[in-house]
C-alpha positions as CSV (number, residue, x, y, z in Angstrom):
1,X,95.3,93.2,119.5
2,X,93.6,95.7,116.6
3,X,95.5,99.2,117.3
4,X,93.6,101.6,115.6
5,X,94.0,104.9,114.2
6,X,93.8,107.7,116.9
7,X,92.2,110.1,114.4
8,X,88.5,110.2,113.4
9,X,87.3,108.3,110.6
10,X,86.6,110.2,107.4
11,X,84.2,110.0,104.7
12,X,85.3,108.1,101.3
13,X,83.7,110.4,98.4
14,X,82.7,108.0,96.2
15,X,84.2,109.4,93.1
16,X,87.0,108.1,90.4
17,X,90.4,109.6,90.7
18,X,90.4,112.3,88.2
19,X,87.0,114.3,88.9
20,X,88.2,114.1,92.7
21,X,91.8,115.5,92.3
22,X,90.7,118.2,89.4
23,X,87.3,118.9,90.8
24,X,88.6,122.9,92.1
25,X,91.4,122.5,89.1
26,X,89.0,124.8,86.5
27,X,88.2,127.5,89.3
28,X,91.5,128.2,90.4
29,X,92.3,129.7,86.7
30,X,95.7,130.7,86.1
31,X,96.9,129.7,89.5
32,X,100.3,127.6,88.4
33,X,99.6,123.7,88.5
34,X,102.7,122.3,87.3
35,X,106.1,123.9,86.7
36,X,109.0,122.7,84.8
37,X,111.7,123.5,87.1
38,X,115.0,122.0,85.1
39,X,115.6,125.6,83.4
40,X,115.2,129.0,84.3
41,X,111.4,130.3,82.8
42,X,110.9,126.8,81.9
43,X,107.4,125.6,80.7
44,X,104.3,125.6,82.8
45,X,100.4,124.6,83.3
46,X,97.9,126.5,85.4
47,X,95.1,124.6,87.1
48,X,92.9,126.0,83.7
49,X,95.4,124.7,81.4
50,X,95.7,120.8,83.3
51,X,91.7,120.7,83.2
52,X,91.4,121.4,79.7
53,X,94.3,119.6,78.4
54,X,93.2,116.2,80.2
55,X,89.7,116.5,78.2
56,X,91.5,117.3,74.9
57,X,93.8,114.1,75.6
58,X,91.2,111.8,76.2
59,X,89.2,112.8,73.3
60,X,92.5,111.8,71.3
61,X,92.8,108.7,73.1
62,X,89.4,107.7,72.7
63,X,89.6,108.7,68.9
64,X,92.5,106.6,68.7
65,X,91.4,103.3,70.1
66,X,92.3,103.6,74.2
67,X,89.1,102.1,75.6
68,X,87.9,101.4,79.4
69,X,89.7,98.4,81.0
70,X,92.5,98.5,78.4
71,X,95.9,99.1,80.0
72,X,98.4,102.7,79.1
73,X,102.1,102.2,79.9
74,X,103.4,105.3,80.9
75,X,107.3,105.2,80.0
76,X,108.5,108.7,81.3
77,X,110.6,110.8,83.5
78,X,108.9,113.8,85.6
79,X,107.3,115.9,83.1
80,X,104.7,118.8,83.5
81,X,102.4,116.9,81.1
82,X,102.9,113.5,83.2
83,X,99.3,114.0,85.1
84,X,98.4,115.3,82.0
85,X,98.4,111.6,80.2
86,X,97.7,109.9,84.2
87,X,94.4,111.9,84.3
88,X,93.2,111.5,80.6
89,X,93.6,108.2,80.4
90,X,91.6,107.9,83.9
91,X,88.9,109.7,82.6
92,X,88.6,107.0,79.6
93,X,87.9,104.3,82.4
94,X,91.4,103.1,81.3
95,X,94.2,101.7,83.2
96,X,97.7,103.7,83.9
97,X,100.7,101.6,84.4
98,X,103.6,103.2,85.4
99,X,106.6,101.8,84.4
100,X,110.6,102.7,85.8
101,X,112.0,105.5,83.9
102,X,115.4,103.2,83.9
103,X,114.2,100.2,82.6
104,X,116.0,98.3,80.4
105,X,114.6,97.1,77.1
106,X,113.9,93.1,78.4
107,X,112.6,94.8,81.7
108,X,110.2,97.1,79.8
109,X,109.0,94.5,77.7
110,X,108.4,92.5,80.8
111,X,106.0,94.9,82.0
112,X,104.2,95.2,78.7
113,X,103.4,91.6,78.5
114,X,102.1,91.2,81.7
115,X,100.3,93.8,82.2
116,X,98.4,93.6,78.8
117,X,99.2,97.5,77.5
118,X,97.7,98.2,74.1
119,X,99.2,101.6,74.5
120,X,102.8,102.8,75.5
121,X,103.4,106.8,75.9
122,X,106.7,108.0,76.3
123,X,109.4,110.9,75.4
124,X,111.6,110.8,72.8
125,X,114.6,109.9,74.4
126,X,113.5,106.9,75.3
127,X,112.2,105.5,72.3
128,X,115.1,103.6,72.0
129,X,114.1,101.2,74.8
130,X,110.2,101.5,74.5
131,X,110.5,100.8,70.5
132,X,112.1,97.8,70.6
133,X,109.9,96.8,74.0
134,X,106.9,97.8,72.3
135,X,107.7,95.8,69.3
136,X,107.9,92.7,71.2
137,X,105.2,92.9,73.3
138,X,103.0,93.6,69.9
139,X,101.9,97.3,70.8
140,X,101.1,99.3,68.1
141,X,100.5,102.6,69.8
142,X,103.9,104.3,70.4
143,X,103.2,107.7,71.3
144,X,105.6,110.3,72.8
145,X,105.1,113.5,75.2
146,X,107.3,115.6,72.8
147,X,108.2,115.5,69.4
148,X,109.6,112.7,66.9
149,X,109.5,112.0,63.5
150,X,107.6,109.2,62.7
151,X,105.3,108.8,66.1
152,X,102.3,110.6,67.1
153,X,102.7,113.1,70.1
154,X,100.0,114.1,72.6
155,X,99.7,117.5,71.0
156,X,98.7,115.0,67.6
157,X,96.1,114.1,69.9
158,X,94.8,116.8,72.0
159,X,94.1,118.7,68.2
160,X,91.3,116.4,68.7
161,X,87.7,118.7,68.1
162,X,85.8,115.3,69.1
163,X,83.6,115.5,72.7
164,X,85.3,113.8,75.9
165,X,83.6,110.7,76.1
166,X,81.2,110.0,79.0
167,X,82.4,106.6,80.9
168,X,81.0,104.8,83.5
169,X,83.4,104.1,86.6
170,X,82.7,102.2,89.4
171,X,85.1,103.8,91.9
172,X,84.9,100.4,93.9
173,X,85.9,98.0,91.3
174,X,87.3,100.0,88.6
175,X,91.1,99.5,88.6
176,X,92.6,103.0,87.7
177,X,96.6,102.6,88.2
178,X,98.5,99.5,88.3
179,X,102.5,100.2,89.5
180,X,104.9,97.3,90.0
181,X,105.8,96.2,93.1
182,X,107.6,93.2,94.3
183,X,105.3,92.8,97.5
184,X,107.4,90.8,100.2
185,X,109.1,88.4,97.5
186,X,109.5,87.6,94.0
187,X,109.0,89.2,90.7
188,X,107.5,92.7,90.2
189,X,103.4,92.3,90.1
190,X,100.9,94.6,88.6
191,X,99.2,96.0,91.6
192,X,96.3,97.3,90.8
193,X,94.8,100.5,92.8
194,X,91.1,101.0,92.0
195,X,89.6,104.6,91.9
196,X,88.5,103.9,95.6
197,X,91.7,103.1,96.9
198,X,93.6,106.1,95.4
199,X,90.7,108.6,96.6
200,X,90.7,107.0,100.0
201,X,93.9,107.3,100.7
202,X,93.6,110.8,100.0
203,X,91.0,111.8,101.8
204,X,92.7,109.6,104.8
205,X,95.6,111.4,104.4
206,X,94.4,114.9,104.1
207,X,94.4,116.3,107.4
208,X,97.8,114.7,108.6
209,X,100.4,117.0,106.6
210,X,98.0,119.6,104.9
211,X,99.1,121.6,101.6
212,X,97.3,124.4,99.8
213,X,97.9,126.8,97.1
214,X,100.3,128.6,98.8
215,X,102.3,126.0,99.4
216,X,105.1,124.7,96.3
217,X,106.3,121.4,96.3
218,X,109.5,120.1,94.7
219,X,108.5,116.9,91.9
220,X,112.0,115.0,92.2
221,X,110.3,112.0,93.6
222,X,109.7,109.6,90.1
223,X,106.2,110.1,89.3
224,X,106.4,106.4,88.2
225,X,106.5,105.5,91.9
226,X,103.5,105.1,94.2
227,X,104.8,107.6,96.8
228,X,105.3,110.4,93.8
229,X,101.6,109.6,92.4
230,X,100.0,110.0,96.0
231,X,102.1,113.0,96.7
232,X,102.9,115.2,93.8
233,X,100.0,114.2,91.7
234,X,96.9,113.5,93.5
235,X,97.6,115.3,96.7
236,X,99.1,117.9,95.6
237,X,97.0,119.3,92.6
238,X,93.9,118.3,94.5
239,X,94.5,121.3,97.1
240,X,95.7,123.7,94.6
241,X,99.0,123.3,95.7
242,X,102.3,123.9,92.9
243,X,104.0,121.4,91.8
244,X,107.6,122.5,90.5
245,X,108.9,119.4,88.2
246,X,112.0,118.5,87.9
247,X,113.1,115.0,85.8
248,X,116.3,113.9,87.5
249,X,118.0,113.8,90.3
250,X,121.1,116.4,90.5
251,X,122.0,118.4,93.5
252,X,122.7,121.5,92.1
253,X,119.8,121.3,89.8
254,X,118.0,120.3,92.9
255,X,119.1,123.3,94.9
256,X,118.8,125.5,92.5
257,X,114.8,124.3,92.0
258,X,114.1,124.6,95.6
259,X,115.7,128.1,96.1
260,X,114.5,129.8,92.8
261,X,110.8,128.6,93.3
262,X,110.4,128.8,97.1
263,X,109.6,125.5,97.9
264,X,108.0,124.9,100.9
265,X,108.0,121.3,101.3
266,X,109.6,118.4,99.5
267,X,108.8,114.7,99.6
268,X,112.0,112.6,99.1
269,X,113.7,109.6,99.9
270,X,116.5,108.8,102.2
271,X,119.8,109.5,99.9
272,X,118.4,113.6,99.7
273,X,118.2,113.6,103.5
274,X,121.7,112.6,103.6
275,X,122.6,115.0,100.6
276,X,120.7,118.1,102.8
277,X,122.7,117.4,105.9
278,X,126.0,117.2,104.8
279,X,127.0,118.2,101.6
280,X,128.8,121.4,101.8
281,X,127.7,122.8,98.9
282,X,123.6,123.0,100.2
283,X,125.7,126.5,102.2
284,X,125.6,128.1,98.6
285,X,121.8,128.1,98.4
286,X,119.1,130.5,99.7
287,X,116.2,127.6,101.2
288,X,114.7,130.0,103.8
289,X,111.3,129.3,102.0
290,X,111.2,125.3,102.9
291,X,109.3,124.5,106.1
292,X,109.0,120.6,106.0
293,X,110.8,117.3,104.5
294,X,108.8,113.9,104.3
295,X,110.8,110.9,103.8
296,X,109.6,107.9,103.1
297,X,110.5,104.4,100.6
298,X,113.1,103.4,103.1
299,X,114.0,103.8,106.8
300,X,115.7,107.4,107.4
301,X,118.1,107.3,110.3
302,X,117.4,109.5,113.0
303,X,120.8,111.3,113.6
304,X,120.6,112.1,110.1
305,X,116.9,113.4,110.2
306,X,118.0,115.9,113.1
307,X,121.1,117.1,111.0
308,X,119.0,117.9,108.1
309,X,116.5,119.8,110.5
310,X,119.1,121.2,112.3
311,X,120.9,122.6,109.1
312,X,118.0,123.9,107.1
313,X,115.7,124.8,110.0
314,X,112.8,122.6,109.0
315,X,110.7,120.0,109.9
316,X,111.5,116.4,108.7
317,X,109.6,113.9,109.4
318,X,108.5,110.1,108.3
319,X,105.6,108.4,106.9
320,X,105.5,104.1,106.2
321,X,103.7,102.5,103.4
322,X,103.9,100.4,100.6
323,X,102.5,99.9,96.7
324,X,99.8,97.7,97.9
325,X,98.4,100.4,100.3
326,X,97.8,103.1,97.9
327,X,100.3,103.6,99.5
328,X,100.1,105.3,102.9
329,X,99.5,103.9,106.4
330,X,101.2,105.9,108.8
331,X,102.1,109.5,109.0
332,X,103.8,111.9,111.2
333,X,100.8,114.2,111.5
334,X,101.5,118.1,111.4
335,X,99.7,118.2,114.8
336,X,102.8,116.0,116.7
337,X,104.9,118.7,117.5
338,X,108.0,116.6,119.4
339,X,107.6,113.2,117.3
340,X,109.9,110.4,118.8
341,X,112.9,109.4,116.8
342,X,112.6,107.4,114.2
343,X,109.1,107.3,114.2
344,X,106.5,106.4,111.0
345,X,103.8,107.9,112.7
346,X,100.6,107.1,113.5
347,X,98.3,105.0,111.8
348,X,96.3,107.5,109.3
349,X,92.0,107.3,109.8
350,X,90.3,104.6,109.0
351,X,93.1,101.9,109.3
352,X,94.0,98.8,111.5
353,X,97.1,97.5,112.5
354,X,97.9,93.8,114.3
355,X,101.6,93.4,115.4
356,X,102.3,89.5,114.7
357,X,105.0,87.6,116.2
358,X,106.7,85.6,113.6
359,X,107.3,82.8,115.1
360,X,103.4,81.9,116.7
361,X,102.0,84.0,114.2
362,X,100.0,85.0,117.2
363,X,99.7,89.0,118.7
364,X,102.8,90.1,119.8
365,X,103.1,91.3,122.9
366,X,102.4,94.8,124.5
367,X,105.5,96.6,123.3
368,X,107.2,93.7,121.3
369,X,108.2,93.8,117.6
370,X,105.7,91.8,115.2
371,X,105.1,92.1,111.8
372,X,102.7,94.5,110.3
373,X,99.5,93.7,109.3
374,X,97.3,96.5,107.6
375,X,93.5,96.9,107.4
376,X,91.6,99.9,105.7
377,X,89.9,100.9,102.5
378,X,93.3,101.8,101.1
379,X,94.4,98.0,100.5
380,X,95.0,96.8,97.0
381,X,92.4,95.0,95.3
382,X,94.9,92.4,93.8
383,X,98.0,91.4,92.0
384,X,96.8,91.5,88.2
385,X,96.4,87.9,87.0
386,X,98.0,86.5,90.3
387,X,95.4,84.9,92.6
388,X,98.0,83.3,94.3
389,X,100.2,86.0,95.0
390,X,97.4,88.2,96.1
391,X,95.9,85.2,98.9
392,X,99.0,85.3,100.3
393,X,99.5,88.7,101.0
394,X,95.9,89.7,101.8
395,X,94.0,86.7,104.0
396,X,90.3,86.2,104.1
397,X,89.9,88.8,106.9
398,X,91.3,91.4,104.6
399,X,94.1,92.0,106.5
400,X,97.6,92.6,104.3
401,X,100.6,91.0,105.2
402,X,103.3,93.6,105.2
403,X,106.6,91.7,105.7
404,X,107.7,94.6,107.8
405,X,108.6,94.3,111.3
406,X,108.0,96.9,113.7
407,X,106.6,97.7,117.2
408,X,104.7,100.9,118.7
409,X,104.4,102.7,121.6
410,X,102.3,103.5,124.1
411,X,101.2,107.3,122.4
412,X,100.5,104.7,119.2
413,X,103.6,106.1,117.6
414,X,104.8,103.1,115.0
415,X,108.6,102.2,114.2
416,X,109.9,100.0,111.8
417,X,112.6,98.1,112.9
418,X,113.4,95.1,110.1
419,X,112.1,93.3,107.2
420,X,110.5,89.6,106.7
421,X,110.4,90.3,103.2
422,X,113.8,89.6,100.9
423,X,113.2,92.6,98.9
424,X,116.4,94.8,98.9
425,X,115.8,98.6,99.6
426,X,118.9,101.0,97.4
427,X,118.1,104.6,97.8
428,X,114.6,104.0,97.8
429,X,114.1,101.4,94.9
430,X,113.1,98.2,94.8
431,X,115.2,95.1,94.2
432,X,114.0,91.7,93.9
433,X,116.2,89.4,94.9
434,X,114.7,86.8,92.8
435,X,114.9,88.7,89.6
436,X,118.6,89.1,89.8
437,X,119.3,85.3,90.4
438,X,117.0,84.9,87.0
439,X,119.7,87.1,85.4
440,X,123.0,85.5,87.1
441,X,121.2,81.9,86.5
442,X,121.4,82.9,82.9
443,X,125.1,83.1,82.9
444,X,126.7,79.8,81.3
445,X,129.5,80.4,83.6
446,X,127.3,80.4,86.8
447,X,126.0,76.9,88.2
448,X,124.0,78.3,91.1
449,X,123.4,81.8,92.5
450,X,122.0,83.6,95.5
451,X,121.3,87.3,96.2
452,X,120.8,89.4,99.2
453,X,121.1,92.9,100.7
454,X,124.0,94.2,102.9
455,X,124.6,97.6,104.2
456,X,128.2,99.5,102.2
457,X,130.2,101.7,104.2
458,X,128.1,104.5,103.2
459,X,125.3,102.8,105.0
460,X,123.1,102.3,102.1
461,X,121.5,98.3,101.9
462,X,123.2,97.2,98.2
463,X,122.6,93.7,96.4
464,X,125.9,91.1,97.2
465,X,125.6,88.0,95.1
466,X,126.8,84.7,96.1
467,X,128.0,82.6,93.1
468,X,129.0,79.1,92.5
469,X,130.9,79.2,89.3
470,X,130.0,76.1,86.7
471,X,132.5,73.9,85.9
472,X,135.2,75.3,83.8
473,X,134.3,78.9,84.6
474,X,137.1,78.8,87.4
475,X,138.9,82.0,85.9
476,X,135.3,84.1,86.3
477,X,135.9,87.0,88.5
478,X,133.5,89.5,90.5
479,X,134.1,92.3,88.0
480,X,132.8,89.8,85.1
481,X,129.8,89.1,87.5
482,X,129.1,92.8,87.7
483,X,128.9,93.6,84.7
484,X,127.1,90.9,83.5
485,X,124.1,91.6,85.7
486,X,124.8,95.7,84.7
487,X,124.4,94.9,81.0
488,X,120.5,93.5,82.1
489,X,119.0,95.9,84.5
490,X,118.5,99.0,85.6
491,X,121.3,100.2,87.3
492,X,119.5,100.9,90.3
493,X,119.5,97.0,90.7
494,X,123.0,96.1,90.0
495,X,125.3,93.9,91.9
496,X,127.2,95.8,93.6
497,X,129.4,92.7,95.6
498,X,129.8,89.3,94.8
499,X,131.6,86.4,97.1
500,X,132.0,83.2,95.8
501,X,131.2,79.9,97.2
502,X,130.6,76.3,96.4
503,X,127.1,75.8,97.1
504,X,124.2,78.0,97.7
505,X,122.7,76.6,101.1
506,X,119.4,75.5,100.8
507,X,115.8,73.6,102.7
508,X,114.8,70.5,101.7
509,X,112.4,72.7,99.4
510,X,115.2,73.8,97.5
511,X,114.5,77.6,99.2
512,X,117.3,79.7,99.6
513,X,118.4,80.1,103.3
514,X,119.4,83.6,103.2
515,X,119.5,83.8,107.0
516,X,122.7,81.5,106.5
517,X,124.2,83.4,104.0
518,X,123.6,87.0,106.2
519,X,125.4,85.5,109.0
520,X,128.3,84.8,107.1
């Protein structure tokens, strides 16, 4: 059975990414764009200000090389001049790719060499990472947001007197952002968005939770991720709405954001929800301004939703996608006044949905659980330079395979319930099972390795590792396990428990039966 979306279809504008989000940005004059909410009477943007600093960047881009097709890496924390360098290098025909603000130097390099970059931006902080990175994957153009000696900054640029060049996009096949994603399994891919699929998911998603210039949202969502692009850069800015930046995570910081600039709604992630609940120190803050939470990234139990609403008085609600979709599918529309708990929503305008059974890879049945598979104009064009990888996720009826299994209702209001996909979920981030058994596998003192996700007693799904130790290696505890694998990633993606065993149970086709080692 197709469900479809209860809402009317809407019309795609057939328009690339920038001249759709900043089309109002030069009439709304000093109206405040971006805001950077770490200090008090920190540094801002108006809609003016964005508008003509995206032309002035471009013209420096173009003036030093950036062409259309070619591929930006954008190696940065929240920033108020992040959509600054998204938007200019759109308007070059040129490709963003976002890259994890915590990357390591191997993981950054990864990411440079497979995507292609001929360009890597980045803040000065951080130019111990991207340097080395950027030396090995043979980039020449190191450029940072701020100030260092030695590199050129934006501002270098954007003292540019040279025209904005005039490029020809086609919103259809023109790839304008390409984010990482692991998909249902393996490696992080470049997933590459076109100009279509970012407006369309826009102009889907407009009418579901509506923001405008009076509203304020609260940036602490990594502009890196998909969910911060839709949200706090295209959304957003497009309706005139303020976005109040902050680059970390911090409570205090973040309380203190929310309360001094009168946020009225905040996107965020699962761990905040929990923070808003029930740390006692959210009592110290004035938040009377903040109507509505969306969490999405990961599932958001219910009990905690309602003691967040409870506590602050506003609405929290969920929405489900992925990278691949742009990334939204389902929403909890402002309309739904008494949504069910633990609702995604409902599917957003102009998008399918089949519930599969697993097992006949047939229709489920009328209220069984299936898995998710998506349909709309919001679906990825590809993984870059993985024809493979992007058959099996999106089949010849365009239809993408989600790896998520959920079920709906009979008011076509969707829940998630579990995951086909191996990919581990901590505190919103991605963690690829695979990758971390690349890193333990290159361990002399490990024969064999295995990694999946198991819920702490904090609730929150963490990697475990299963290790055979090689021979010889019999004194190798899990603390020298730990911090093996800390010393190579991010620290989002460390092992956080390890169990020992003597062989990693596997099929005939050598694949790891993680359902075995769950059950243990």
């Amino acid at each position: 059975m197709i469900h479809r979306s209860p809402f009317p279809d809407v019309d795609i504008p057939d328009l690339p990414v920038h001249t759709y989000v900043l089309a109002g940005a030069r009439d709304r004059g000093d109206h405040p764009a971006v805001i950077d909410g770490s200090r008090p009477d920190g540094p801002r943007l108006s809609y003016a200000q964005l508008d003509a600093s995206v032309g002035r960047l471009a013209a420096g881009l173009h003036e030093a090389g950036l062409r259309k097709g070619e591929v930006l890496a954008l190696f940065s924390p929240n920033t108020i001049v992040y959509p600054v360098v998204f938007y200019a290098t759109t308007t070059l025909g040129a490709i963003v790719s976002t890259v994890n603000a915590l990357y390591t130097v191997d993981e950054l390099t990864s990411q440079l060499r497979d995507s292609g970059a001929r360009f890597l931006v980045t803040i000065s902080l951080f130019l111990d990472r991207a340097v080395p990175a950027a030396q090995a994957a043979g980039i020449e153009h190191v450029i940072v947001c701020d100030t260092a000696e030695g590199f050129r900054s934006i501002q270098d640029l954007m003292a540019t007197d040279g025209p904005v060049p005039e490029v020809e996009i086609n919103p259809a096949e023109d790839v304008a952002v390409m984010p990482y994603s692991s998909g249902t399994t393996g490696k992080a891919k470049g997933v590459m968005l076109t100009h279509r699929n970012i407006v369309a998911n826009m102009a889907q998603s407009s009418g579901m939770q509506p923001t405008g210039p009076d509203d304020r949202v609260l940036a602490i969502l990594p502009m890196f991720h998909i969910y911060g692009i839709t949200v706090l850069l295209n959304h957003a800015l497009h309706y005139g709405t303020t976005v109040v930046v902050l680059p970390r995570f911090e409570l205090e910081l973040f309380l203190t954001a929310l309360a001094e600039h009168k946020v009225t709604k905040v996107p965020v992630a699962p761990p905040i929800v929990v923070a808003l609940a029930k740390h006692p120190v959210v009592d110290k803050f004035d938040l009377s301004a903040l109507r509505a939470v969306l969490c999405a990234a990961a599932p958001l139990d219910a009990d905690t939703g309602h003691l967040c609403a409870e506590r602050l008085g506003v609405r929290v609600v969920q929405g489900y996608g992925m990278t691949e979709l742009s990334p939204v599918s389902h929403v909890v529309p402002d309309s739904d006044a008494n949504p069910p708990d633990g609702t995604v929503g409902k599917l957003i305008p102009n998008t399918e949905c089949r519930i599969i059974d697993p097992a006949t890879g047939e229709d489920a049945e009328a209220g069984a659980a299936g898995e998710f598979w998506i349909r709309g104009p919001q679906v990825m064009k590809g993984y870059f330079a993985r024809g493979a990888d992007t058959a099996s996720m999106i089949d010849g009826d365009g239809w993408l395979h989600t790896g998520d299994i959920g079920r709906v209702d009979g008011e076509g209001n969707f829940f998630i319930v579990d995951r086909l996909k191996e990919l581990i979920k901590y505190k919103g981030y991605q963690v690829p099972p695979a990758e971390l058994e690349a890193v333990l596998l290159s361990d002399p003192r490990i024969a064999d390795a295995a990694v999946i996700g198991v819920v702490d007693a904090e609730g929150e799904e963490v990697p475990k590792a299963f290790v055979v130790r090689a021979a010889g290696a019999e004194s190798l505890g899990e603390g020298d396990v730990v911090e093996f694998v800390a010393g190579r990633v991010a620290p989002y993606k460390k092992v956080r428990v390890v169990e020992f065993i003597d062989a990693v149970p596997r099929a005939l086709s050598g694949k790891i039966l993680r359902r075995e080692l769950r059950q243990r």
